[in-house]
N, C-alpha and C positions, 0 to 999 in steps of 0.2 A: 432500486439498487439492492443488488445484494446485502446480506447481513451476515456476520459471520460471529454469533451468539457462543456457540460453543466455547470460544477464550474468555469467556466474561469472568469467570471464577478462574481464570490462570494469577499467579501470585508472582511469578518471575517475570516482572514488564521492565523495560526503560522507561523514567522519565525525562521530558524536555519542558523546557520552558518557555514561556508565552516567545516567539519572533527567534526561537534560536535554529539553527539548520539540522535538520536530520543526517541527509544526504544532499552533496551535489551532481549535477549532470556531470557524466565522467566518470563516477565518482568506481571504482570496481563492487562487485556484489557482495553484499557480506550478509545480510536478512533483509528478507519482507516484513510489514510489520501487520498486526493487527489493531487499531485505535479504541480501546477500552475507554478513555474518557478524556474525552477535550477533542480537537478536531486541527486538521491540520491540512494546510494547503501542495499543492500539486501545481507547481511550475515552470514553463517553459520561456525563458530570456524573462522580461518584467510581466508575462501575461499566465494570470491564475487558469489554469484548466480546470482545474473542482477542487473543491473542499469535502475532506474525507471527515466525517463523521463516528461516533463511536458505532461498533460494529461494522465499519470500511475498513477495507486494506490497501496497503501501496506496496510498493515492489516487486511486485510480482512477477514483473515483465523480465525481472537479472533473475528471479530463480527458475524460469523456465528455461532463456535460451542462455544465461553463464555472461551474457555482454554487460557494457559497464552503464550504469546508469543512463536513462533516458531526458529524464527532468527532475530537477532538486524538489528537494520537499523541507517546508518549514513549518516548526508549530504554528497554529493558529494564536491559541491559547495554549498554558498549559497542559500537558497530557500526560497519558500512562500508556504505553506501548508495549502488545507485548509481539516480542521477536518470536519469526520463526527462521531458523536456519537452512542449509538447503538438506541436509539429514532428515532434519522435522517435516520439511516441505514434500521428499523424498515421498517418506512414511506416509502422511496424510493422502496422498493423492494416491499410494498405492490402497491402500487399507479404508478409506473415506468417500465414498464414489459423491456424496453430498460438497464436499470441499473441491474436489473437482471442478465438479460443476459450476460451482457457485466463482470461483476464481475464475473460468470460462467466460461466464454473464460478466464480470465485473470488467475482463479485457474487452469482450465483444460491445460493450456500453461504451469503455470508453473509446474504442476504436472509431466509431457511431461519433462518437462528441468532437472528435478532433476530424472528421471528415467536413460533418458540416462546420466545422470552424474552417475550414482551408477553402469552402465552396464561398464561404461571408466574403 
């Protein structure tokens, strides 16, 4: 999975706490996040799709196309998040061809995971 290293030293994160809701499904877009420490799950009705890790991102899927949330996300554990907006998202991807990228692999992976979950 991708890694997305470069935040590690950002100083303006959110925290949440161990079982609290990031976002929910529905929810409108407001940041993707990056997970600097602690880890946090990704799901759809009661079924986990993965568990994001430090250096994983979520929401990525509202800063591309503007719709509203796809699946809630809740801490795992406590974490430190840090936001990127869609300004910051904007910037990155034009100026960062590696951030690109890398948010590419991370949709195309999970695209990948939920197919063979629908084929189960």
């Amino acid at each position: 999975m991708a890694k997305f290293d470069m935040f590690r030293n950002q100083t303006d994160f959110q925290t949440f706490a161990s079982g609290e809701t990031i976002f929910r499904q529905g929810d409108p877009r407001t940041f993707m996040f990056v997970v600097n420490e602690g880890e946090v799950e990704i799901r759809l009705a009661d079924k986990t799709l993965e568990v994001v890790e430090p250096g994983g991102i979520f929401g990525e899927m509202a800063m591309i196309d503007g719709q509203p949330r796809t699946a809630t996300v809740i801490a795992r554990t406590d974490c430190k998040l840090f936001p990127i907006d869609q300004k910051r998202f904007q910037f990155l991807v034009q100026q960062t061809p590696y951030f690109a990228i890398e948010v590419m692999r991370v949709l195309a992976d999970r695209l990948r995971r939920v197919d063979k979950l629908v084929e189960a």
